[in-house]
N, C-alpha and C positions, 0 to 999 in steps of 0.2 A: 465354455460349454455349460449348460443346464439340464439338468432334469425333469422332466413334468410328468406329473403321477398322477392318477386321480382311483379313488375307489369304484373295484367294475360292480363286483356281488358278493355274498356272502357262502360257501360251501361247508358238505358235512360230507366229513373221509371218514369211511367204516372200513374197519380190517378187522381180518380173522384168520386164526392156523391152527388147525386142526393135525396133532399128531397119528396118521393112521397105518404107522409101523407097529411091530411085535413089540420094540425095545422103545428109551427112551430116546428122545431126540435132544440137541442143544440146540439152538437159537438166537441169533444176534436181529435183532428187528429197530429199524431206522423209526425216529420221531420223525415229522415235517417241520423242518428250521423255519428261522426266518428269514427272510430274504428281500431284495429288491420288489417282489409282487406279491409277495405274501407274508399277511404280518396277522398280530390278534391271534395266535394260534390258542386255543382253547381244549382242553382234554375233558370233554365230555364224561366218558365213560373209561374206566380201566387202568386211571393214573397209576395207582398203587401196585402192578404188575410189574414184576421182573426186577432184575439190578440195575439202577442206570449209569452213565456214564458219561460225560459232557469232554468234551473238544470242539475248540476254534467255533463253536452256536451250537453244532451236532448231539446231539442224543441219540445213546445207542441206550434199546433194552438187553437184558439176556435172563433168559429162561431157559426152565429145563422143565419138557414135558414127557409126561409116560403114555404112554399106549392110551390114547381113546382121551387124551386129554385136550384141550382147546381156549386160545385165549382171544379175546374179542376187545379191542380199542374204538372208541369214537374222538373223531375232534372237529372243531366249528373251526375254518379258516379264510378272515376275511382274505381276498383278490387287488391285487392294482393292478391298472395298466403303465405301462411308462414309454415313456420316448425319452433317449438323449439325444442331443440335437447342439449346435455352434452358437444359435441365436440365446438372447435374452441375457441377465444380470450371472455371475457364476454363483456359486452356491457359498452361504455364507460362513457354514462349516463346513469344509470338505473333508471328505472320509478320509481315512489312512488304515495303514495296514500294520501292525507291529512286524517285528522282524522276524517274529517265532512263526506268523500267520505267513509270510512275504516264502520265508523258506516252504512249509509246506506246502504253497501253491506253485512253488517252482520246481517243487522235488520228481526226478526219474520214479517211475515204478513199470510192475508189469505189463498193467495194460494202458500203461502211458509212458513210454522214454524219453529221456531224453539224452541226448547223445549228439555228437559234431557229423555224424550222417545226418539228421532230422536240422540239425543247423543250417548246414548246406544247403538243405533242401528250401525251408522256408525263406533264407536271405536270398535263393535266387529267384522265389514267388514275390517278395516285397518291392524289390527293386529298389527304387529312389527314397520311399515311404521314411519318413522320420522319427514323425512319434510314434507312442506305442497306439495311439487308437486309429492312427493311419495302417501301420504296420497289420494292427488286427483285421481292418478293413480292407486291406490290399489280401490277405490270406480268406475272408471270408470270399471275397468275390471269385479266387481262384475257385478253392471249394465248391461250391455254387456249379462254376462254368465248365471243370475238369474231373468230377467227381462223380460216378453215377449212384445212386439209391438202387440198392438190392437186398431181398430179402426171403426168406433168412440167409446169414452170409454163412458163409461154408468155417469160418474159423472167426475170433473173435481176438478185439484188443487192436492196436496205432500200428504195430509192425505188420500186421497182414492188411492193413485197411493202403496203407502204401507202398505193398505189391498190386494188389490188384487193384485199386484204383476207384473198390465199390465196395459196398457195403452197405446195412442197416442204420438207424438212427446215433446208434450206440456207436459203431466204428466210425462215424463223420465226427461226432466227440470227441473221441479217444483222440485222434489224430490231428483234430485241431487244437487241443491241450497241448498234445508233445509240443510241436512248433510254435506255440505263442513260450512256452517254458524256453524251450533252445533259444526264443529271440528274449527274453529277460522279462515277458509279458506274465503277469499271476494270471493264471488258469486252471479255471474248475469245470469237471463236470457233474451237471445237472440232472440226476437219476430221478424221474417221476413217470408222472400220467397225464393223458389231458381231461379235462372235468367231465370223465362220465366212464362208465363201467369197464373195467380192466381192459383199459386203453392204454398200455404203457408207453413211455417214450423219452428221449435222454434228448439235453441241448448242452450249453455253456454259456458260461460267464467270464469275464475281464475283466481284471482290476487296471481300471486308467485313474492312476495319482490324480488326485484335486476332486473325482467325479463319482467314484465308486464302482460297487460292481454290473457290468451292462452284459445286458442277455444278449446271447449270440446264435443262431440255430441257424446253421449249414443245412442239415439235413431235407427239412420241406422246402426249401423252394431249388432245390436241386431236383428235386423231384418234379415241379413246376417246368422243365421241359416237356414231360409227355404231359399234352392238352389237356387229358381226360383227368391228369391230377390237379392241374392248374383251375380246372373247374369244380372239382368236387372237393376238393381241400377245405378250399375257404367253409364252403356248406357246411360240410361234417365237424370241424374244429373251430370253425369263428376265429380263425388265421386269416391276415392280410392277401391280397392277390398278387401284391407287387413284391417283389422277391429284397429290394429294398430296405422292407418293413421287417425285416427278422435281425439285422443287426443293428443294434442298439438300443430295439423297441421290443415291447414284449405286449400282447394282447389280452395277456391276463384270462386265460380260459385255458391253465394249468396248472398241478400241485405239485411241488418238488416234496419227494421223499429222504433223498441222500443228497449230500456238496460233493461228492468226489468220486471218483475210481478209487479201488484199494484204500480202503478206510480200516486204518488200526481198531481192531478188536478188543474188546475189554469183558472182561476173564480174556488169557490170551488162547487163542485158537490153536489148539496140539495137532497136527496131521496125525490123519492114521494110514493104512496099509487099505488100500481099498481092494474088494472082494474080487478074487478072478473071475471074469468076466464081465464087470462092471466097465461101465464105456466111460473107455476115457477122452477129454476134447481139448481143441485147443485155444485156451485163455489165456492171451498175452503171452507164453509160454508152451511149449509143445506138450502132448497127454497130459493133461490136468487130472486128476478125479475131482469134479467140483461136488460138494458135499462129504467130502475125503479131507481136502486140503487147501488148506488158504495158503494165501502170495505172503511170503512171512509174517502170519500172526496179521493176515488182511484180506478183507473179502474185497474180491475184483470188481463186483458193485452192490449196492444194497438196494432192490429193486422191491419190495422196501425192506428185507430181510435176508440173511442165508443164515442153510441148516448145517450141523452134523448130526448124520447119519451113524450107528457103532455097528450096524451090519448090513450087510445086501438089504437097500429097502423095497419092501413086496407090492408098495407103491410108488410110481413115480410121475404122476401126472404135474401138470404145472402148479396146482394149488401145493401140491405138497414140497415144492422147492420156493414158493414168494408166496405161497399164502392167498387169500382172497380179499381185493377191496371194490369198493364200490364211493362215486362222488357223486352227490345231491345235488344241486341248485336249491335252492329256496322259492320258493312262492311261483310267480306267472312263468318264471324260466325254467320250468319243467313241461310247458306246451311246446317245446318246437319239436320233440322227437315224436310227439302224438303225434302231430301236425303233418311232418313227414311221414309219418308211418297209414295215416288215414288216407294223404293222396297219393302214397305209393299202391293203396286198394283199392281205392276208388278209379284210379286210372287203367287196372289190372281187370277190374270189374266191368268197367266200362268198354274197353277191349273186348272180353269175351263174351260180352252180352250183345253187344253191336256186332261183331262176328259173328255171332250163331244167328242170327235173327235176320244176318244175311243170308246166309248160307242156307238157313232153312223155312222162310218165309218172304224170302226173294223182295226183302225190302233195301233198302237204298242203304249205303257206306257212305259218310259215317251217320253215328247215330244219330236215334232221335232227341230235339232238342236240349229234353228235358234231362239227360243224359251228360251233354253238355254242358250245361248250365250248374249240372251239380261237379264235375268237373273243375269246372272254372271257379267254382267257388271255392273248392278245398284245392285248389292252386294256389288262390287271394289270402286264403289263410297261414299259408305258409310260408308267403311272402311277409306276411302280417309280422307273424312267430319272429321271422328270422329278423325284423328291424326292429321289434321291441327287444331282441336281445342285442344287436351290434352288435353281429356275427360276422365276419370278414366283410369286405368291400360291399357297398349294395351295387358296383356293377355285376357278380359273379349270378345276381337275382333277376338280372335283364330276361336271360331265358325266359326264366318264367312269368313275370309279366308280360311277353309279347306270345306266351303259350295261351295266357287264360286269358288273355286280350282277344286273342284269334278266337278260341275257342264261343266267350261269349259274345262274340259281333256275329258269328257262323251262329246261335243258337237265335238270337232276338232277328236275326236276317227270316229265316223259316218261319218265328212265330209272325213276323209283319206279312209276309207274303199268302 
């Protein structure tokens, strides 16, 4: 087996948390490692913040902020794309894993167990399968084909995600970890976003001996059952169309934040008494108070941080549990969300100006040409956009070329007549 990698773009991850409690707050806040598709990571702005703290590539910061105080990080990270694949020469040093790294990707936790129910479970989804990247790929396709995506899930973490059979991003993770762990498989999951504004979203990785670690994401193309996601996915995330292309390949138009579930803490995390009436939920374990209590001395994920809380907080919106980030593109690949954004008005515009012009001047549906024609043209642009980036499959773009195709044969048809 080989690898083939190639450089997609260059990205800038801004993060910011702002303490906007009475008291002081603590904080554990995730670096972005490096990994299979992200390398080059560059600290911009805000190195010198917080205590750090290194494991297995990870950097945890920790600070402690008071009332009205706010920390701000930048970092430059360049993107790969990769495929693994059967064909071509093996690789001529192949990775390994020391023993210390092999145990912690094998280890039980909260919101990943493992246990001889979860064993059971996976060797009777493997069947015949042999090796371990067969094994991962006999469980990826199950996933995929018996798994539905729903969101938000009513409880979180691998032991509810296999009761009920569904779940969010995060629970198609969780639960593919347990079972690659029960089969002997190292498995991690993958806590990030995809490159562009607090888009969050969690996948996995497998460590297959000789080859390294290969991206693995259940989640979207299980999703790729209902049509309308199989169409718009690729669009929005510049993800493949073929369901295929999520295990072993990765598209590179994502930042991981965290390597794991339940990442050891450093300062170690003290549980406190959370406030009555404080909602409690359940994380991998039944009534949690998360920003109360970590999974011994471990936060259940670093999305790219968790807080403690020392009293009832008088805020609690989502900024103030992960904070705020935001992912750049560089240069031209900041046009496709204009792009879209311009022919989603133009076509809005075009509509209720052709409407009323019907409706109240008893002219013809659809409009007139020249209407059209601008139409068609910020359709073409958008088609434009999305191949200068190699953003998912260019069949998922077909629509739209046979829209502004139509469009401008209808507009030059009127002007010749």
């Amino acid at each position: 087996m080989n690898v083939t990698e190639h450089y997609y773009k260059t990205v800038h991850y801004d993060y910011s948390f702002k303490n906007r409690q009475k008291e002081t707050v603590h904080y554990w806040l995730a670096d972005p490692p490096e990994t299979t598709t992200q390398r080059n990571i560059r600290c911009t702005d805000g190195n010198d913040i917080g205590q750090l703290s290194t494991l297995h590539g990870q950097t945890i910061r920790y600070v402690e902020l008071a009332p009205g105080e706010k920390i701000e990080l930048s970092f430059s990270i360049d993107l790969y794309k990769c495929t693994h694949n059967h064909e071509g020469n093996p690789m001529e040093r192949p990775p390994t894993l020391s023993d210390e790294e092999r145990a912690f990707y094998l280890r039980s936790s909260a919101m990943q167990p493992v246990n001889e129910e979860f064993k059971e479970e996976a060797l009777g989804i493997i069947g015949e399968a042999q090796s371990d990247y067969d094994q991962a790929k006999a469980l990826f396709d199950h996933f995929v084909r018996r798994f539905r995506y729903h969101f938000p899930p009513e409880k979180r973490g691998a032991r509810y995600m296999a009761k009920r059979k569904s779940g969010d991003c995060g629970e198609f993770s969780f639960l593919y970890a347990s079972y690659c762990r029960a089969l002997g498989i190292p498995c991690r999951t993958v806590v990030g976003a995809w490159a562009r504004k607090m888009q969050p979203h969690v996948w996995n990785e497998v460590f297959i001996e000789g080859v390294g670690w290969m991206p693995v994401d259940t989640s979207v193309p299980a999703m790729y059952r209902n049509p309308y996601r199989r169409l718009t996915s690729p669009m929005a995330w510049g993800v493949p169309s073929k369901v295929d292309g999520f295990f072993g390949s990765s598209e590179g138009n994502r930042v991981a934040f965290s390597l794991d579930a339940n990442w050891p803490l450093t300062p170690e995390y003290v549980d406190q008494m959370s406030p009555c009436g404080y909602e409690r939920m359940d994380f991998g374990i039944e009534k949690f108070a998360y920003g109360f209590e970590a999974h011994d001395s471990t936060a259940p994920y670093l999305q790219p941080g968790y807080v403690q809380f020392q009293e009832m907080p008088k805020k609690q919106a989502l900024p103030d549990l992960l904070g705020n980030w935001r992912v750049r593109d560089e240069g031209q690949r900041r046009v496709t969300q204009l792009s879209l954004d311009v022919f989603a008005m133009l076509l809005v515009l075009t509509l209720l100006v052709s409407g009323a012009t019907a409706l109240f001047l008893d002219t013809s549906f659809p409009p007139e040409p020249w209407y059209q024609l601008t139409l068609s043209f910020a359709g073409a642009m958008l088609i434009l956009a999305k191949l200068l980036r190699q953003e998912g499959h260019p069949a998922v773009l077909v629509p739209f070329f046979l829209f502004s195709g139509f469009v401008f044969y209808q507009s030059v048809s009127v002007l010749m007549s």
